[in-house]
N, C-alpha and C positions, 0 to 999 in steps of 0.2 A: 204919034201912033204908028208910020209906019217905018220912021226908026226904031222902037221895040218890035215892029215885025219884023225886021230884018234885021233884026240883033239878036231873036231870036231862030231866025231860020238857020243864022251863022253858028249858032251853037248847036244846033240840032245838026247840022253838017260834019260841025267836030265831031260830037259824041261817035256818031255814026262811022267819020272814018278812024276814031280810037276803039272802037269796038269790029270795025273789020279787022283792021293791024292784030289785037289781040285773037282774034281768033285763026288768022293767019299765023300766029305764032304756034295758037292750039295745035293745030293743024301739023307746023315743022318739027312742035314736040310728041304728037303721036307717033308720025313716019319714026321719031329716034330711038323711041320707047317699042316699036315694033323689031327696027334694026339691034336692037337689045335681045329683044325676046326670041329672033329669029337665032343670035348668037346662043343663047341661054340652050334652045332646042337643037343644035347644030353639036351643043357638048352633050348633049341628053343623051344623040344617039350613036355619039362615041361611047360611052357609058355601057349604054346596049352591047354595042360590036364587044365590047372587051368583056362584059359576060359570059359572053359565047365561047370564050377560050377555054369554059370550064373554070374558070380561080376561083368564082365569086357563086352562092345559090341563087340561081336566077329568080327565084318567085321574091327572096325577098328583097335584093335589090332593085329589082322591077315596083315594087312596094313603096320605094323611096324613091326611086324616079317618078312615079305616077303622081305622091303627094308634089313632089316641086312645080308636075305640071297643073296640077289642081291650083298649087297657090300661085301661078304664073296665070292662068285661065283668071282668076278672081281680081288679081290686080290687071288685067288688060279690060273688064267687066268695070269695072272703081274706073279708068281710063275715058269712056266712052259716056261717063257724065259730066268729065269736066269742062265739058262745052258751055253750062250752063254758070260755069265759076266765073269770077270776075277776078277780088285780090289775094284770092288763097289757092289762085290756081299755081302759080311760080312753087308755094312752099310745098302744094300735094306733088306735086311730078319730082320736086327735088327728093320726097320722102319715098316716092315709089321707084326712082334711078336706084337711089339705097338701097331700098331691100332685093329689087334685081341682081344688082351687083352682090349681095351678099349670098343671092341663091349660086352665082355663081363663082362664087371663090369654094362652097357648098361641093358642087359637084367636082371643081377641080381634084378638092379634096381627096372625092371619092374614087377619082380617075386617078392620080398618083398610087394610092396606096394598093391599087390595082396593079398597074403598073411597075408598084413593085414588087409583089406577088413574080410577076411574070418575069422578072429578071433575079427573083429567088430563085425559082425554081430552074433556068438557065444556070444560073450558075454551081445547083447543087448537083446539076445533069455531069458539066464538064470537071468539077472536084470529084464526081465518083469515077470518072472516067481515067483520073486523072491516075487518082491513090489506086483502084482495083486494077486497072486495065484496062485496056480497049474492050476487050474478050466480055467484060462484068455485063455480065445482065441486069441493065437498069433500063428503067421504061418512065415514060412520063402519062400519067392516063390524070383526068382533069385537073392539074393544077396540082397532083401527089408525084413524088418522086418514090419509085419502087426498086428497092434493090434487093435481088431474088436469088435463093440458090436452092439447091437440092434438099429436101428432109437426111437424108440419110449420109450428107456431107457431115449432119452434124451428130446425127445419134444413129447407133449402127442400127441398119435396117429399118432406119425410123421409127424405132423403137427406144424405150428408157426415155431418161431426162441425164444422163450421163454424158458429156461434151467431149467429142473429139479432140486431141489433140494438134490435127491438122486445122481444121474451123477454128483453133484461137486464133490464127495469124492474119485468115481471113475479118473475122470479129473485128481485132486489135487495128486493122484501114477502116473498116467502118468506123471505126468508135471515131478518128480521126476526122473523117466525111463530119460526124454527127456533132462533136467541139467543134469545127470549121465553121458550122452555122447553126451557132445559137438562137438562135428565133425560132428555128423549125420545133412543130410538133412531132414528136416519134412515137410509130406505133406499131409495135415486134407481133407478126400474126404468124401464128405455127397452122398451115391446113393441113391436113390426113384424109385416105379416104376409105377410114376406118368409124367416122363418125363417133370417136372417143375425144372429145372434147376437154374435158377433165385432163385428159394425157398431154392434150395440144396447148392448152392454157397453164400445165407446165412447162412445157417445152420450152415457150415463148416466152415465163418469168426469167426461165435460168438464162437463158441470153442476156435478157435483161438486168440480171443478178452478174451477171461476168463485165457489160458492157460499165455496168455502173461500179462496180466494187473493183475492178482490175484496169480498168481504161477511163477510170475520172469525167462517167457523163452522169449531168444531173439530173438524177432519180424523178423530179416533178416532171423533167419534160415528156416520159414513156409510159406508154400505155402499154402493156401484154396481152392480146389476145388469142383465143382459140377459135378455127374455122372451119366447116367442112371443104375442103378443098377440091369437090366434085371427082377428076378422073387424075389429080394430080396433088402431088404433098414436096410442099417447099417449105422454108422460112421467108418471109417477106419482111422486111424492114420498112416504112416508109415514114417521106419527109411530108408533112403536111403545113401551111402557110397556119397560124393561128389568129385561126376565122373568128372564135371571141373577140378576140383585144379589136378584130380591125372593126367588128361590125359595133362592137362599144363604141369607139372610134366616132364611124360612120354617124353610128346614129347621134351621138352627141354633134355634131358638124352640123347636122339637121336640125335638132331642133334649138341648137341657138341662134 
């Protein structure tokens, strides 16, 4: 009899310290699965900073950042009951390292293509700079590259839809700028501040009608608008990143 007592105290001893050891391990794999998550929020709000540059619509990349943290919040939730696992605790934590690591090849993702936005647009700054001049009025305002001159450079008095002869030469470096980088969205805004719209949304075609049909740019990439142009009347040309393709892009990263 008190050999099965103490055969049995002996196994109850074991149990006891393979079930400390395992929860000791629980333990080394929460802290790792933390230092994970702390990694995963560390690229989140890099994510953020580079919003802020203007390349990207912050509402709704903010949208995708919040889902990753919701599904990051839910798996560290699933985390804090596998105290009670015993042999399916090794295959849960190996399944939930995975899809961490997949949130964050996810936001890499999202951070690249930003990224390169932002060295687009650098280098459409310094090609205009390069083909117009130093002198060329180009400005960079949220992630659009603008390149800007006078209404009346191009139609006398700002008036007509009849093109200057001096403004093709100018044109004929842009169209250059605008083949140099094919990705960019372009979009030719005629303002007046004559509030003749109809005139302006001319103006803006025939540019478009010269740049495309005498300087070999492709007609899908331009948009022509007309705008009130408040106290001042220019042609604006700009390069815009093509926010479609990337947030397609995006959002498919996301949800596979």
């Amino acid at each position: 009899m008190m050999k099965i007592f103490l055969c049995s105290v002996l196994l109850l001893v074991g149990v006891i310290n393979v079930q400390a050891q395992k929860k000791r391990e629980l333990i080394e794999q929460n802290q790792e699965l933390k230092f994970q998550l702390d990694s995963v929020k560390r690229i989140i709000s890099t994510a953020q900073h580079n919003e802020k540059l203007g390349l990207l619509k912050a509402d709704e990349m903010q949208t995708q950042v919040t889902e990753l943290q919701n599904a990051n919040s839910t798996l560290m939730k699933n985390l804090n009951s596998f105290a009670t696992l015993s042999s399916q605790n090794s295959e849960n934590i190996n399944k939930t390292l995975a899809t961490l690591q997949r949130k964050e090849e996810q936001m890499r993702g999202i951070i690249n293509g930003i990224a390169s936005n932002d060295s687009t647009a650098v280098m459409i700054l310094t090609n205009s700079k390069q083909t117009l001049g130093e002198n060329a009025n180009v400005n960079v305002s949220n992630g659009t590259v603008i390149i800007s001159e006078k209404l009346d450079f191009f139609f006398t008095n700002g008036l007509g839809t009849t093109i200057s002869s001096a403004s093709k030469v100018w044109l004929e470096n842009v169209a250059k700028v605008v083949n140099a980088n094919p990705k960019s969205i372009i979009t030719i805004a005629s303002l007046n501040i004559t509030g003749e719209l109809d005139l302006a949304i001319q103006q803006a075609s025939t540019i478009a009608s010269i740049l495309i049909k005498e300087y070999q740019v492709n007609g899908k990439r331009i948009n022509a608008i007309g705008a009130d142009g408040g106290l001042s009347e220019s042609i604006q040309i700009k390069f815009q990143p093509d926010y479609k393709e990337f947030y397609t892009v995006a959002k498919g990263e996301v949800q596979n």
